[in-house]
C-alpha positions as CSV (number, residue, x, y, z in Angstrom):
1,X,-108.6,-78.5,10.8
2,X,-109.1,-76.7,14.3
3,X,-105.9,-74.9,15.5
4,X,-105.9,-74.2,19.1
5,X,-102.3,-73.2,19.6
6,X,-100.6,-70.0,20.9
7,X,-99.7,-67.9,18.4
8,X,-96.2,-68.5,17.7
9,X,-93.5,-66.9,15.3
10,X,-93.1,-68.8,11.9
11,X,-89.1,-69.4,10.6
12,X,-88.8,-67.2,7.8
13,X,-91.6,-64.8,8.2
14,X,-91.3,-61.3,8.7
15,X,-93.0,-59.3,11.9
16,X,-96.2,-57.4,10.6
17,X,-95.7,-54.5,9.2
18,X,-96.8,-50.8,10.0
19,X,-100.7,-50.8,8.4
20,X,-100.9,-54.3,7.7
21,X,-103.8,-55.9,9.4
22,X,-102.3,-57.7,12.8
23,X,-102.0,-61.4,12.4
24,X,-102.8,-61.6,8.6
25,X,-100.0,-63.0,6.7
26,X,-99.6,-61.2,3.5
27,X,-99.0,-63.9,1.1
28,X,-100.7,-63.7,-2.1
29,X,-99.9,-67.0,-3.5
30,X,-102.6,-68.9,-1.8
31,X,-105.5,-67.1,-3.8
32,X,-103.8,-67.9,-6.8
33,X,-103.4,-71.6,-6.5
34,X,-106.7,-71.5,-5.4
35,X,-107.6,-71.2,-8.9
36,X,-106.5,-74.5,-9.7
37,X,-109.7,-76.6,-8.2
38,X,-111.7,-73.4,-8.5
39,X,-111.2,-74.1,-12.2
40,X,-112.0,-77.6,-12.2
41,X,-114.9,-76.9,-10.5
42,X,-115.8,-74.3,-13.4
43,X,-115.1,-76.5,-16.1
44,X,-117.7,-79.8,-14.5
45,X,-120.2,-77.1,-13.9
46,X,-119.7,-76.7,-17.7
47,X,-119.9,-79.8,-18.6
48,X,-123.8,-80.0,-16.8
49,X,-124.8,-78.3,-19.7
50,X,-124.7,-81.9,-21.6
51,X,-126.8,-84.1,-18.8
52,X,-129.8,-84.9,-19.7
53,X,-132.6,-87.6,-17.8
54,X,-132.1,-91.2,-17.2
55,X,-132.6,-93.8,-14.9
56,X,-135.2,-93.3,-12.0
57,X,-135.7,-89.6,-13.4
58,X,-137.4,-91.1,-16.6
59,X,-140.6,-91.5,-13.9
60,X,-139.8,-88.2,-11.9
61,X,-140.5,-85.9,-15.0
62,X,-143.8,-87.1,-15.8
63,X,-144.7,-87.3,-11.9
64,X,-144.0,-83.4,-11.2
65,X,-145.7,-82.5,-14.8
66,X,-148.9,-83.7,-13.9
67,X,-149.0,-83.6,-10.3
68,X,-146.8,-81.0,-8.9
69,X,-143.1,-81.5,-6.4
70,X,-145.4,-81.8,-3.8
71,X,-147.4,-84.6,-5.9
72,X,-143.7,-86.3,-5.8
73,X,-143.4,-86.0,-2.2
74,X,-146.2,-87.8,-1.7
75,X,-145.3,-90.4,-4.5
76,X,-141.9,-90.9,-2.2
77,X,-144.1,-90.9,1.5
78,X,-146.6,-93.5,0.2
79,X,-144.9,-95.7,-2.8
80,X,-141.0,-95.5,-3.1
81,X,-139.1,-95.0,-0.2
82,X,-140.5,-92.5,2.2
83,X,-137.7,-89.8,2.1
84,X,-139.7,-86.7,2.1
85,X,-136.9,-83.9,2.1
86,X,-135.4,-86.1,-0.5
87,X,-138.5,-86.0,-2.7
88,X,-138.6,-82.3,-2.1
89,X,-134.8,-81.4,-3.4
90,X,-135.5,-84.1,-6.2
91,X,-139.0,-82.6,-6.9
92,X,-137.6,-78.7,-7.6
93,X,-135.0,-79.7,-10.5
94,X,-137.6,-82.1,-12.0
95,X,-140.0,-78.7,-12.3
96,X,-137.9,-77.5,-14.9
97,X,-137.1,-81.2,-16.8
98,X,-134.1,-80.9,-19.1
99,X,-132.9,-76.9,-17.8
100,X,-133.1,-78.7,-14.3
101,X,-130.8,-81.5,-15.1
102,X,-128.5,-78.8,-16.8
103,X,-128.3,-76.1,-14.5
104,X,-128.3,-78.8,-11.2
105,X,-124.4,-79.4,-11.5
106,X,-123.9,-75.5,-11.3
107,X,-126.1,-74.9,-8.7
108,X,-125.4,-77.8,-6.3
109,X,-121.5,-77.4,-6.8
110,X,-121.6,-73.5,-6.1
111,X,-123.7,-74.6,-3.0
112,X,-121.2,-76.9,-1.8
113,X,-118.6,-74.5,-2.3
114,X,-120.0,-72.0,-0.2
115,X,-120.5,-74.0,2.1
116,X,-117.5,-75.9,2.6
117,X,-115.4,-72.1,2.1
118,X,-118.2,-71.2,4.6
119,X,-117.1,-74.4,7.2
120,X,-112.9,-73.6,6.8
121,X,-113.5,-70.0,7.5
122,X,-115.4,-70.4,10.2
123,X,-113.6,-73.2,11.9
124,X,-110.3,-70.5,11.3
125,X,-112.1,-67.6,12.9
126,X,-113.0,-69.8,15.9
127,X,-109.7,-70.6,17.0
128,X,-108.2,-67.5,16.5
129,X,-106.2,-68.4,13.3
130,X,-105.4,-66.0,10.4
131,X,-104.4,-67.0,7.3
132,X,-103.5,-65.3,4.0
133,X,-105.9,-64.2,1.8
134,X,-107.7,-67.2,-0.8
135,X,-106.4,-69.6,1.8
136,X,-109.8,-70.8,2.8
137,X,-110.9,-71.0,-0.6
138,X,-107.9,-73.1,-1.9
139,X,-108.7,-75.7,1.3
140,X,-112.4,-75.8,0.4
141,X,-111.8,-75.8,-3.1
142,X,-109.6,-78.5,-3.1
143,X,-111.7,-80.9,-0.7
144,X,-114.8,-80.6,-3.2
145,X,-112.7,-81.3,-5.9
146,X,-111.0,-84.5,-4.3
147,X,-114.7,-85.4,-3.6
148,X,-116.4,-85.5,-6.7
149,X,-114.0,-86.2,-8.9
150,X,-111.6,-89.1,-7.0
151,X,-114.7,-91.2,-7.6
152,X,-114.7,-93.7,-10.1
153,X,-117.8,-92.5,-10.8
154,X,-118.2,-88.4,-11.1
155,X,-121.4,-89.4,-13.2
156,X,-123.4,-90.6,-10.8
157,X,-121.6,-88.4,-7.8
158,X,-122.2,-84.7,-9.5
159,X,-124.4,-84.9,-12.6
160,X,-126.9,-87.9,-12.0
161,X,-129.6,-85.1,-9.9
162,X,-131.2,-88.2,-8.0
163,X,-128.3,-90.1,-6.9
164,X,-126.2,-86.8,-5.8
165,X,-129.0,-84.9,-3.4
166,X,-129.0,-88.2,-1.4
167,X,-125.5,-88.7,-1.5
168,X,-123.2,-86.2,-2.5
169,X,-125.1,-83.0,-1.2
170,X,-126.3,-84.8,1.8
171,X,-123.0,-85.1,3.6
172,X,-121.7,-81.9,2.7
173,X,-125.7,-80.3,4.3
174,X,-124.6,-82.6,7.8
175,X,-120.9,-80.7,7.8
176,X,-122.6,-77.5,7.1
177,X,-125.0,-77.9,9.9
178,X,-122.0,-77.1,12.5
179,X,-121.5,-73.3,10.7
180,X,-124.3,-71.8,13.1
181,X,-122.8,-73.2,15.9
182,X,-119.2,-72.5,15.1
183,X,-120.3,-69.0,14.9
184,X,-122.4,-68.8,17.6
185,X,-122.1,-65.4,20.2
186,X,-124.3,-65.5,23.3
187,X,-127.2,-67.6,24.5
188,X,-129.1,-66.5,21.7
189,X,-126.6,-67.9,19.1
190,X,-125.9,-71.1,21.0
191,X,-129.8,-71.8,21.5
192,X,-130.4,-71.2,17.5
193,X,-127.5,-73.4,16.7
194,X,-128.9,-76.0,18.6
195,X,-131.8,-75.9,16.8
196,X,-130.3,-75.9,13.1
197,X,-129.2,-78.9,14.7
198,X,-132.1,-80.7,15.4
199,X,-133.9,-79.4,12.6
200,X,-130.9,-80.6,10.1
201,X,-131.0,-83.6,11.9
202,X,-134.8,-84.2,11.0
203,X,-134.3,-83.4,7.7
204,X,-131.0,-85.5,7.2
205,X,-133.2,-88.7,8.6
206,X,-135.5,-88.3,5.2
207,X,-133.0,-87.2,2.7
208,X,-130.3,-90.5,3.3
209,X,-130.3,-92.9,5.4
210,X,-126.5,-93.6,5.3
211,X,-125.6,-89.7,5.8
212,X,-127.8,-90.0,8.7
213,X,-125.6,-92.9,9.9
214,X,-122.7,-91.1,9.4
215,X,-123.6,-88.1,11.6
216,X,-124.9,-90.6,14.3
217,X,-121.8,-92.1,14.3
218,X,-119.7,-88.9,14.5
219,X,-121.7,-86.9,16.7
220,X,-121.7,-90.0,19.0
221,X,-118.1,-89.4,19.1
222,X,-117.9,-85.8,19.9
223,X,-120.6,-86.4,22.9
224,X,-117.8,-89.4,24.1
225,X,-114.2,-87.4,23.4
226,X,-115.5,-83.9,24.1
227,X,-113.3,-84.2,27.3
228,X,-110.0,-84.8,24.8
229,X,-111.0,-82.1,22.3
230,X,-112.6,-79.1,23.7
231,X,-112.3,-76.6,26.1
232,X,-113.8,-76.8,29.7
233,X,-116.2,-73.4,29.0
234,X,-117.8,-74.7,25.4
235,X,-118.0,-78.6,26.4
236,X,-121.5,-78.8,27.5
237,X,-122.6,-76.9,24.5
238,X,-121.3,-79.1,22.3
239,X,-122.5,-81.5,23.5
240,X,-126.0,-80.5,23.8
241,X,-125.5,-79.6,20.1
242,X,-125.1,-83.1,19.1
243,X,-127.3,-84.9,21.1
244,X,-129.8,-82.0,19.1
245,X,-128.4,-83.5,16.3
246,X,-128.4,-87.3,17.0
247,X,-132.1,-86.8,18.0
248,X,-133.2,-85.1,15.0
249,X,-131.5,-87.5,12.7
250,X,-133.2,-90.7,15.0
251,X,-136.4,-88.9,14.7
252,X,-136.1,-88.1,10.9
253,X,-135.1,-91.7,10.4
254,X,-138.0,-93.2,12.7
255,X,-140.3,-91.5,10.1
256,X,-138.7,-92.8,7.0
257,X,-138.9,-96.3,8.2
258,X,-142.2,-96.2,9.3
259,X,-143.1,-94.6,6.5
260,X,-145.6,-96.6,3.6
261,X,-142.9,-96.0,1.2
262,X,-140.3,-97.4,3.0
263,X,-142.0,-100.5,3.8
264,X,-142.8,-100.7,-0.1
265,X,-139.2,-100.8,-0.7
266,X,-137.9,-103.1,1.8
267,X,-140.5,-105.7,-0.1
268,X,-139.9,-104.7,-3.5
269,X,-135.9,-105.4,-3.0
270,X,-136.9,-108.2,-0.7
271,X,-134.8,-106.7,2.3
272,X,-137.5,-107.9,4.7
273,X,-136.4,-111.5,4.3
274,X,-132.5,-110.4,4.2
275,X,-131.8,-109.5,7.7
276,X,-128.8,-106.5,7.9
277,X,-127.4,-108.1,11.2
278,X,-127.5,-111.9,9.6
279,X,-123.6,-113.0,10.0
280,X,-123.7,-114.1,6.1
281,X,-125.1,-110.2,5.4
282,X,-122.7,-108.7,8.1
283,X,-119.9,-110.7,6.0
284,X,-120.9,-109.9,3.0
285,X,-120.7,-106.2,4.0
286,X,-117.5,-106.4,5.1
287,X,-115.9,-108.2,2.3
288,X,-117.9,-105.5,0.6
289,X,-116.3,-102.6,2.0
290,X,-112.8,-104.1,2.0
291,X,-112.7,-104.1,-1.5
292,X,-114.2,-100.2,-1.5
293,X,-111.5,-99.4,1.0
294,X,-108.9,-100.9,-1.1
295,X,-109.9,-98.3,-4.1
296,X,-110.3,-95.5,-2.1
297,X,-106.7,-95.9,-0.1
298,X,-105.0,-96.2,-3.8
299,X,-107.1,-93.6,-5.4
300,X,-103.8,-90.9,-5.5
301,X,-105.9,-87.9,-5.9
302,X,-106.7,-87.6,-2.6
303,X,-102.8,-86.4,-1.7
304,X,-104.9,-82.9,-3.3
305,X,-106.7,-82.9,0.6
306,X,-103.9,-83.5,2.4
307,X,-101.4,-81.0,0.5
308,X,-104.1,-78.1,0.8
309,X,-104.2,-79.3,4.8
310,X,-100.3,-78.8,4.6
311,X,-100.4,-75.0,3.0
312,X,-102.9,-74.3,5.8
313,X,-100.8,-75.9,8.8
314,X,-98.1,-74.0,7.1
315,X,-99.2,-70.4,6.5
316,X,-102.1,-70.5,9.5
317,X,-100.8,-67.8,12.5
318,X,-102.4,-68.8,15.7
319,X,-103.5,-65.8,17.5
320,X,-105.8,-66.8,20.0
321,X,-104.1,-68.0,23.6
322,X,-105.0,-71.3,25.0
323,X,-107.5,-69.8,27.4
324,X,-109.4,-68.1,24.3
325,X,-109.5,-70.9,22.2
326,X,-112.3,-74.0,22.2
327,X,-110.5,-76.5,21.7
328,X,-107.6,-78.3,23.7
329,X,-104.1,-78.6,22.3
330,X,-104.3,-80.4,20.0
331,X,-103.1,-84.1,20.5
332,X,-102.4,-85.2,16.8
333,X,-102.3,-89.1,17.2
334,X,-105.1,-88.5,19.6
335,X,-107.3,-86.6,17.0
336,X,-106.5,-88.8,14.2
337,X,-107.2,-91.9,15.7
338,X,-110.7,-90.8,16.7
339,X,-111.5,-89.5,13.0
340,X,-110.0,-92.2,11.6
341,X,-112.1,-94.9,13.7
342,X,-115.5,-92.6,12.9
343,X,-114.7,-93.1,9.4
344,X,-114.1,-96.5,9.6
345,X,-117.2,-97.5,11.7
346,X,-119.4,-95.2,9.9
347,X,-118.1,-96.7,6.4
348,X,-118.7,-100.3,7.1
349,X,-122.8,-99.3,8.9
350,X,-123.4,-97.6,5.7
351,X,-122.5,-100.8,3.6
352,X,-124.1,-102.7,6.1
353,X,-127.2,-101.0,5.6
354,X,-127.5,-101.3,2.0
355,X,-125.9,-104.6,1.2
356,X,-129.2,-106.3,1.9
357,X,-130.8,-104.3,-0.9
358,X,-127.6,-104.0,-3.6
359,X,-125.8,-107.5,-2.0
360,X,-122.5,-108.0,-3.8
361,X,-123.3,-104.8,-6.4
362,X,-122.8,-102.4,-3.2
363,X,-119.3,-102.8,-4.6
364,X,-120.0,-101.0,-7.7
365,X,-122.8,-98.4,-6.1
366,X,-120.4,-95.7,-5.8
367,X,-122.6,-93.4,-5.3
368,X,-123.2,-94.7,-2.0
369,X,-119.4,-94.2,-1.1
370,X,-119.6,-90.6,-0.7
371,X,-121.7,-90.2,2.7
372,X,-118.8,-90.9,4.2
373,X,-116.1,-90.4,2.0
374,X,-116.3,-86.4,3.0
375,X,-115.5,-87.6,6.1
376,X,-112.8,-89.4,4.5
377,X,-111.6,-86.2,2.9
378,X,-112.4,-84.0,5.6
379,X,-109.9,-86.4,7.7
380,X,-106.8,-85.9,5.2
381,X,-107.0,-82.1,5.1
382,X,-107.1,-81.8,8.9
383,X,-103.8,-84.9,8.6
384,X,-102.4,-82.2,6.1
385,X,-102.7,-79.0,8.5
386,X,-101.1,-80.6,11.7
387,X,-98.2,-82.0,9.7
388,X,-97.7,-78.1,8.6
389,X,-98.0,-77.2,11.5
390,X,-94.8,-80.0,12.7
391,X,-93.5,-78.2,9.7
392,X,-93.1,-74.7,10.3
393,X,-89.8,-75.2,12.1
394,X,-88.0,-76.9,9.3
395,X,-87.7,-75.3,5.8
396,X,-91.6,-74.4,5.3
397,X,-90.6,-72.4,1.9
398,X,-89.6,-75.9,0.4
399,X,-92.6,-77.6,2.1
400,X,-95.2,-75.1,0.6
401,X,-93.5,-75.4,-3.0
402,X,-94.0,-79.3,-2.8
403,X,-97.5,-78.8,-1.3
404,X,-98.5,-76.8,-4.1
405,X,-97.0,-78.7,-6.5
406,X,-98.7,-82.0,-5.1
407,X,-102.1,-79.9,-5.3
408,X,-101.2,-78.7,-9.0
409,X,-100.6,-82.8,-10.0
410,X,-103.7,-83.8,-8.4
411,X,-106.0,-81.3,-10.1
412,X,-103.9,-82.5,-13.1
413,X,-104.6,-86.0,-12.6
414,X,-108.5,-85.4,-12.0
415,X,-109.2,-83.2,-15.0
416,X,-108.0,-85.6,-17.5
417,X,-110.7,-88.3,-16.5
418,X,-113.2,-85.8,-16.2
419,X,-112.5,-84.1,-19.9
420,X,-113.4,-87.7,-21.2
421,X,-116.6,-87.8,-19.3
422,X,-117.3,-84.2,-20.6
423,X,-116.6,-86.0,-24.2
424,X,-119.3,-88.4,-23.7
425,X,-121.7,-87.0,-22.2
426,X,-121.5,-84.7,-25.5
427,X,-122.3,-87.2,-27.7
428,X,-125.3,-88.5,-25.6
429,X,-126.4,-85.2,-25.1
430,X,-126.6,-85.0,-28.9
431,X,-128.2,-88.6,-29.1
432,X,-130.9,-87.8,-26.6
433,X,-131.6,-84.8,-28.1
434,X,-132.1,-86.0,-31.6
435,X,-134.6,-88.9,-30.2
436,X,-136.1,-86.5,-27.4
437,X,-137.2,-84.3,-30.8
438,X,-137.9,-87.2,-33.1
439,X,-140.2,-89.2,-30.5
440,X,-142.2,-85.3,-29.2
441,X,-142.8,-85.2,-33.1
442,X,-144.6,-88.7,-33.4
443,X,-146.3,-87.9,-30.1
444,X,-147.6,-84.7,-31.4
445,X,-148.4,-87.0,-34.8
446,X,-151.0,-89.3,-32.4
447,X,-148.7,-92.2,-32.1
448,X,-149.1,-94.5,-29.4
449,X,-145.9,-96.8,-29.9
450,X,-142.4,-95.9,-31.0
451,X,-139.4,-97.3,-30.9
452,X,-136.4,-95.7,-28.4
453,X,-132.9,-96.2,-28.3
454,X,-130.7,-96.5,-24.7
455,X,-128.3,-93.7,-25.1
456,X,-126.5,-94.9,-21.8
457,X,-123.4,-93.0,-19.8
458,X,-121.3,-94.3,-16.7
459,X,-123.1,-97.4,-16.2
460,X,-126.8,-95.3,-16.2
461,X,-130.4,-97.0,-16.5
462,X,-131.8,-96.9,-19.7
463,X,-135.2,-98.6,-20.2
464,X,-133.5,-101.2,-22.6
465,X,-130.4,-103.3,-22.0
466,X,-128.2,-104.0,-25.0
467,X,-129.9,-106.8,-26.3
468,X,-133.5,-105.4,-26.0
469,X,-134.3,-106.4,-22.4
470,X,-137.1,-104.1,-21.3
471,X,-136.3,-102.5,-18.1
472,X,-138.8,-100.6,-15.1
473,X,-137.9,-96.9,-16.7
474,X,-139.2,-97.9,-20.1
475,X,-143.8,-97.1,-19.1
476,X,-142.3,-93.6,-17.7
477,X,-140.5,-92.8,-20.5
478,X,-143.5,-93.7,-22.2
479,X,-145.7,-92.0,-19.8
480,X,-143.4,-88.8,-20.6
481,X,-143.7,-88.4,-23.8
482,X,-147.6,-89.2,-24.0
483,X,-147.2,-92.8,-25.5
484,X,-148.6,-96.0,-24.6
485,X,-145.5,-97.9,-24.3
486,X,-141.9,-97.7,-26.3
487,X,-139.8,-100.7,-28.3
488,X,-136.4,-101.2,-28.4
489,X,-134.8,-100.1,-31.4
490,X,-130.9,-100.4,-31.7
491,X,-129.8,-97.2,-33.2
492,X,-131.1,-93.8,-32.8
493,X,-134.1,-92.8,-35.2
């Protein structure tokens, strides 16, 4: 979404006028159409009022309770999987059990917000651009809400607390991690961006191993095409600032893998014996990631990206020369070539990585989509603002009225799924709740064996399948509520 070009006049726009701030165009539009994802975003934040614990968190609860987060950080380091910072994240919504699953959605989509609104306006004020006012907001907006809710699965992308600090908040940390250096002024600013950097970079190696991929593969790229995207004066910077980067992630993920934890995993999903690079596992991947490809690339929601791309390209006034700016002109073909082969590359690694632990289910693991599906989405927006700014010459009135319809349809088209989820997870809120009381009140009687119910949403974990079929969760749930083990019962008591 950089914009390095002179600042030129727009067809149909009117000089500045006397008082009004140079180079701000004075629309007002853009803040109000900003309100559209803003209020999608308001109404699944709602909606995290009605999760509740499942899966893998059935054994984090009891964990924290007795031992402390740092108690689960340790349980990660030495048993599960060796991700420290993401036993950390995990470990400080499991302090607070049920308020932590609740209030999570709020808190890690007002996080991401920020930070992506944080990103856009940064990456504007760098090259000199000035937009209208809510314009930053609407592009942000609209690239969270293309990413959590295009998924097939919002469940397990924005309100399943385990699965989205690994891989829904991960990515969206790595983007944020180029804010410092974006607004770096001096030595002293390029020398603390640097190490954010390496810092993020450690910390991104024992959070998730595919975002850590991703950001490999990426800033790989930047170190190679620096010559074909930035300016002479900032190039050696950047490129110290991802090589930072690239070593902090390697380090981070040097620790995870020789971590106890990690090696406990490999065994327990018998990746040791599965080798990654085995031609049947590469082609597995592949066939893998073809089919994920094929439902991202028809998933229509995404047009929402590229149409709030297009207002920007439209309404963005350049006013920084080519000699101020840090980036080149910009080459589109050029630009979206290179993004468009990070993603790709970056995509299949990622699968290739954890087919030998899911095999053909990677498929259905969605949640393991979105490390680099932000790229993805990151990649239509900036699509969006260069063909605006192709645009401005023709009719740009017509082409912001069919931008701002596209984004209105979109949001449209994702709250409709997402009300239905919000339905559901009602009723299992109510289920849970009713057994969650009803089980704490035969605990507190001094039983030792009761019978539980799976109250299951969006394909979640429940310690029982449908027929009775005791699964790993069931001795936490157990452990959680002070019993000695739980029976399958097939409706709630």
């Amino acid at each position: 979404m950089a914009l390095g070009a002179p600042r030129a006049a727009v067809p149909g726009r009117t000089p500045d006028r006397p008082g009004e701030r140079p180079g701000r165009p004075g629309h007002w539009w853009p803040a109000a159409l900003a309100a559209l994802p803003l209020g999608l975003l308001a109404l699944a934040s709602w909606y995290g009022r009605h999760v509740r614990p499942s899966a893998d968190e059935w054994c984090f609860l009891p964990k924290v309770r007795d031992d402390g987060v740092w108690g689960l950080v340790d349980k990660f380091w030495t048993l599960d999987n060796g991700r420290l910072a993401n036993g950390l994240l995990v470990g400080l919504y499991a302090k607070f059990p049920v308020a932590g699953h609740q209030w999570y959605a709020l808190i890690s989509g007002a996080l991401m917000l920020t930070l992506l609104w944080a990103l856009v306006a940064a990456l504007l004020r760098r090259t000199g651009v000035s937009t209208p006012r809510g314009t930053p907001l609407l592009v942000a907006g609209m690239i969270l809400a293309v990413f959590l809710f295009a998924t097939p699965n919002t469940y397990k992308t924005f309100y399943w607390p385990a699965a989205s600090v690994s891989h829904t908040l991960a990515p969206v940390l790595c983007a944020a991690a180029a804010i410092p250096l974006l607004r770096a002024r001096g030595r002293g600013g390029r020398i603390a961006a640097v190490a954010v950097a390496a810092g993020a970079g450690v910390f991104m190696g024992t959070l998730s191993e595919e975002a850590s991929v991703v950001s490999l593969v990426v800033l790989g790229g930047v170190v190679l095409a620096a010559p074909l995207i930035f300016a002479e004066r900032v190039r050696r910077t950047v490129r110290i600032w991802s090589l930072a980067g690239m070593a902090g992630a390697v380090a981070g993920t040097l620790l995870l893998l020789a971590s106890p934890g990690s090696r406990n995993r490999r065994t327990r999903f018998d990746a040791e014996s599965v080798s990654m690079l085995a031609p049947e596992s590469l082609g597995g991947a592949l066939r893998g990631y073809l089919e994920i490809l094929g439902t991202v690339f028809t998933t229509w929601q995404y047009l929402g990206a590229v149409a709030a791309g297009l207002l920007l390209g439209l309404v963005g006034r350049a006013g920084a020369g080519p000699e101020r700016s840090v980036f080149l002109p910009v080459r589109p073909l050029a630009l979206l070539s290179l993004g468009g082969a990070a993603f790709l590359v970056s995509g299949y690694l990622c699968t290739v990585i954890t087919y030998p632990v899911f095999g053909k289910q990677v498929v259905t693991a969605e949640r393991t989509w979105n490390d680099y599906l932000l790229l993805y989405v990151l990649l239509l927006a900036a699509a969006g603002v260069l063909a605006g700014r192709r645009l401005r010459a023709g009719r740009p009135g017509l082409v912001i009225a069919v931008a701002a319809l596209t984004c209105a349809v979109c949001t449209a088209g994702l709250a409709v799924p997402l009300v239905d989820l919000g339905d559901r997870m009602r009723v299992r809120a109510e289920l849970w709740d009713r057994q969650d009381a009803y089980l704490r009140a035969g605990a507190a009687r001094g039983e030792k064996v009761m019978p539980y119910t799976p109250t299951p949403v969006a394909r979640m974990l429940e310690p029982f399948g449908r027929e009775g079929l005791r699964k790993w969760p069931a001795g936490c749930v157990a452990d959680y509520y002070g019993l000695e083990r739980v029976t399958y019962a097939p409706r709630t008591p």
